[in-house]
ChimeraX commands (.cxc) that place a marker at each C-alpha (Angstrom):
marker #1 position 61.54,-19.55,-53.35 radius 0.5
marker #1 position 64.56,-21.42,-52.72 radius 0.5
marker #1 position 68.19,-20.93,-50.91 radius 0.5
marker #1 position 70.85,-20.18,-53.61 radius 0.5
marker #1 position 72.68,-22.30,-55.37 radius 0.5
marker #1 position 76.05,-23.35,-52.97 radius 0.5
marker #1 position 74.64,-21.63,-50.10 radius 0.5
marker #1 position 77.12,-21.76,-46.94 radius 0.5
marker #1 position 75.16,-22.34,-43.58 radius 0.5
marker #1 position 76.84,-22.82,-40.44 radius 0.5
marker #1 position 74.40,-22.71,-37.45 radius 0.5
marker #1 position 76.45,-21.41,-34.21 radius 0.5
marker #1 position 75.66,-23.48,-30.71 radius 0.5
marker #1 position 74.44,-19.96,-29.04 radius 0.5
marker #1 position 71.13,-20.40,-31.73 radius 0.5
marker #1 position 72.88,-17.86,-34.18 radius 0.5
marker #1 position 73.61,-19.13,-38.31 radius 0.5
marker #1 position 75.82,-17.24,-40.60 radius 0.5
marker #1 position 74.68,-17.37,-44.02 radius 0.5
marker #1 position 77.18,-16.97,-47.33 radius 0.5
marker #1 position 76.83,-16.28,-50.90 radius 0.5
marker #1 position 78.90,-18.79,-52.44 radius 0.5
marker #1 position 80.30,-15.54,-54.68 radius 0.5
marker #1 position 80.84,-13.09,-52.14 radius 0.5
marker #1 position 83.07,-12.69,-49.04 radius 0.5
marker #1 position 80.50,-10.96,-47.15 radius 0.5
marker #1 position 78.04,-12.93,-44.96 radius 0.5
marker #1 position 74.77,-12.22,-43.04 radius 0.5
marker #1 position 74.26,-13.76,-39.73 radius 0.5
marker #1 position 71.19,-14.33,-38.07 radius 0.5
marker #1 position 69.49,-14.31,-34.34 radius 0.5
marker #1 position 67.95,-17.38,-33.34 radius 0.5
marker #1 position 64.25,-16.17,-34.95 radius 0.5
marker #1 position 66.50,-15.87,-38.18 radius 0.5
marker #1 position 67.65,-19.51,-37.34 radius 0.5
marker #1 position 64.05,-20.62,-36.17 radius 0.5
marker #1 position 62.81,-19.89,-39.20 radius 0.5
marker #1 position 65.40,-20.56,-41.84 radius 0.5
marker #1 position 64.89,-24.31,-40.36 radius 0.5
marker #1 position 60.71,-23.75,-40.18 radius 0.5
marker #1 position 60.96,-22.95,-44.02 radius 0.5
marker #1 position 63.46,-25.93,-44.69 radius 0.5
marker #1 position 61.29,-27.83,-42.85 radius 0.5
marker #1 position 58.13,-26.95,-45.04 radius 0.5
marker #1 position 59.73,-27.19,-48.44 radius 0.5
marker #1 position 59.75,-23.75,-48.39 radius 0.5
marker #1 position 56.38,-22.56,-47.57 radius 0.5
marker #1 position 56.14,-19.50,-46.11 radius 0.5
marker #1 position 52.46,-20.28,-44.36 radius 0.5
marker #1 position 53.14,-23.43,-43.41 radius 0.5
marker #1 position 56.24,-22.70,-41.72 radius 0.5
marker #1 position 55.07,-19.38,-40.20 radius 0.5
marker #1 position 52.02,-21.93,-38.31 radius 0.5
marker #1 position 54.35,-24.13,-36.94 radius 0.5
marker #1 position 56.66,-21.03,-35.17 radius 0.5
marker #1 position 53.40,-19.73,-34.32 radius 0.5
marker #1 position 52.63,-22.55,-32.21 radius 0.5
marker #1 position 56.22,-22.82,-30.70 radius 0.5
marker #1 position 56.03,-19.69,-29.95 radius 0.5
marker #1 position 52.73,-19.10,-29.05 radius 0.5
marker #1 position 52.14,-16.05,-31.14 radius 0.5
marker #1 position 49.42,-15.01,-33.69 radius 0.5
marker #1 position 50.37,-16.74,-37.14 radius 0.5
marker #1 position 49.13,-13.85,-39.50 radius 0.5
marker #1 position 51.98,-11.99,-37.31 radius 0.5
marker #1 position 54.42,-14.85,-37.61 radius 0.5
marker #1 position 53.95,-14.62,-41.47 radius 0.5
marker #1 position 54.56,-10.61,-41.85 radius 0.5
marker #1 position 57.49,-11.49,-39.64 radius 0.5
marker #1 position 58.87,-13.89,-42.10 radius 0.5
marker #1 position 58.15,-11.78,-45.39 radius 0.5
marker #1 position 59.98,-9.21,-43.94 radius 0.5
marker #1 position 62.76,-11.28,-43.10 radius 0.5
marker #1 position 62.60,-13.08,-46.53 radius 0.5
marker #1 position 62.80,-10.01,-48.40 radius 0.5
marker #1 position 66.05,-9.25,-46.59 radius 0.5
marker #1 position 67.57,-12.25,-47.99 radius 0.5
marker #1 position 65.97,-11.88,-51.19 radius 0.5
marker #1 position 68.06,-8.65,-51.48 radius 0.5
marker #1 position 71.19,-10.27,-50.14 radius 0.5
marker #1 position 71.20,-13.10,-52.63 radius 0.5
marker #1 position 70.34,-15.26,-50.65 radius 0.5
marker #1 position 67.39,-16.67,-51.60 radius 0.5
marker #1 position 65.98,-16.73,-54.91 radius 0.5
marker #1 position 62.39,-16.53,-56.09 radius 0.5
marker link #1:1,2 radius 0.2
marker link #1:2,3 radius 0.2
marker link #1:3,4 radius 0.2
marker link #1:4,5 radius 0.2
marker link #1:5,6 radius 0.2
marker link #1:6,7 radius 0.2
marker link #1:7,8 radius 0.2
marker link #1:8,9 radius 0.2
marker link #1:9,10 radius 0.2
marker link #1:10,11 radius 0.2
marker link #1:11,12 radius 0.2
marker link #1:12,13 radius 0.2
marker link #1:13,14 radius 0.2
marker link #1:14,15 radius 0.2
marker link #1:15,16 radius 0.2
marker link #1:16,17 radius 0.2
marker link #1:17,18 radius 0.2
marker link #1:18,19 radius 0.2
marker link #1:19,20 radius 0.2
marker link #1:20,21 radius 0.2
marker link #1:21,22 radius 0.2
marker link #1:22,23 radius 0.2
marker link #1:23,24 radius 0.2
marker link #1:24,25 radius 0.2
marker link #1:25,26 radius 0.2
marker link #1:26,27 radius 0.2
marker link #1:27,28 radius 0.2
marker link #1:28,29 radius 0.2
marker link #1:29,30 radius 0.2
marker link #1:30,31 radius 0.2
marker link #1:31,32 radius 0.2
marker link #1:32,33 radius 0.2
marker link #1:33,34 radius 0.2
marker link #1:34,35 radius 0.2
marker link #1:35,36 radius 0.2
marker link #1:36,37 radius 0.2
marker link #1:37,38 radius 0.2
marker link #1:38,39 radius 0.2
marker link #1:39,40 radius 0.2
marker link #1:40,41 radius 0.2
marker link #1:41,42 radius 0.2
marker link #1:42,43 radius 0.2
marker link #1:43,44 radius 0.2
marker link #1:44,45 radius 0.2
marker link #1:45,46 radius 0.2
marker link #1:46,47 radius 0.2
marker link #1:47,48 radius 0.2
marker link #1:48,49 radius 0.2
marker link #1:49,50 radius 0.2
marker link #1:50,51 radius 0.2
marker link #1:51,52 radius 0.2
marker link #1:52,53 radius 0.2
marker link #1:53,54 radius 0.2
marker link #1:54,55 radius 0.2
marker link #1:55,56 radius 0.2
marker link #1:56,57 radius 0.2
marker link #1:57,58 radius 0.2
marker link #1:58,59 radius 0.2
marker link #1:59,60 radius 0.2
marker link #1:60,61 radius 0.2
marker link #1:61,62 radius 0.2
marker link #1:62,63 radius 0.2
marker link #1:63,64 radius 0.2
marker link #1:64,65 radius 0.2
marker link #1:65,66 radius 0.2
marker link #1:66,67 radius 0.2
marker link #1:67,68 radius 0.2
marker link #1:68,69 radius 0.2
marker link #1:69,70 radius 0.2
marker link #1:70,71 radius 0.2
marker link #1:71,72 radius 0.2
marker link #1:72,73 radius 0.2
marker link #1:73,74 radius 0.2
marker link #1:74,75 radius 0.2
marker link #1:75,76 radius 0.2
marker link #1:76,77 radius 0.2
marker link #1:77,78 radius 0.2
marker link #1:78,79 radius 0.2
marker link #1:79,80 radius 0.2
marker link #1:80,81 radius 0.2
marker link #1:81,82 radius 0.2
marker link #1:82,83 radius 0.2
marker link #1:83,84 radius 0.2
marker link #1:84,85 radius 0.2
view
């Protein structure tokens, strides 16, 4: 999985990022876990486990729940366009 090609980012100061499909108007923004882990999976070329341990540890939370988190998120921007398998 990888971010689409021409992907717009713009990470806000108050922790929220707007994300934009380079052919569409529309755009999704995202709360700071949104932002937490769009930079987690950047961070981990884009490995869902390995970036779902490291919030776990920042956040102090159970990384098999970190991970469902994140799938469920991912699938969001799967169906967006954001992403791409």
């Amino acid at each position: 999985m990888e971010p689409v090609a021409g992907l717009i980012v713009r990470i806000f100061d108050t922790g929220w990022m707007e994300l934009g499909h380079p052919d569409r108007p529309d755009r999704l923004l995202c709360d700071e876990s949104g932002t937490a882990m769009w930079i987690a999976l950047c961070q981990t070329d884009w490995s869902v486990g390995d970036a779902a341990v490291h919030l776990a540890r920042l956040w102090d939370a159970d990384p098999w729940w970190v991970r469902d988190m994140m799938q469920q998120w991912i699938n969001d921007l799967l169906e967006a366009g954001i992403v791409e398998p």
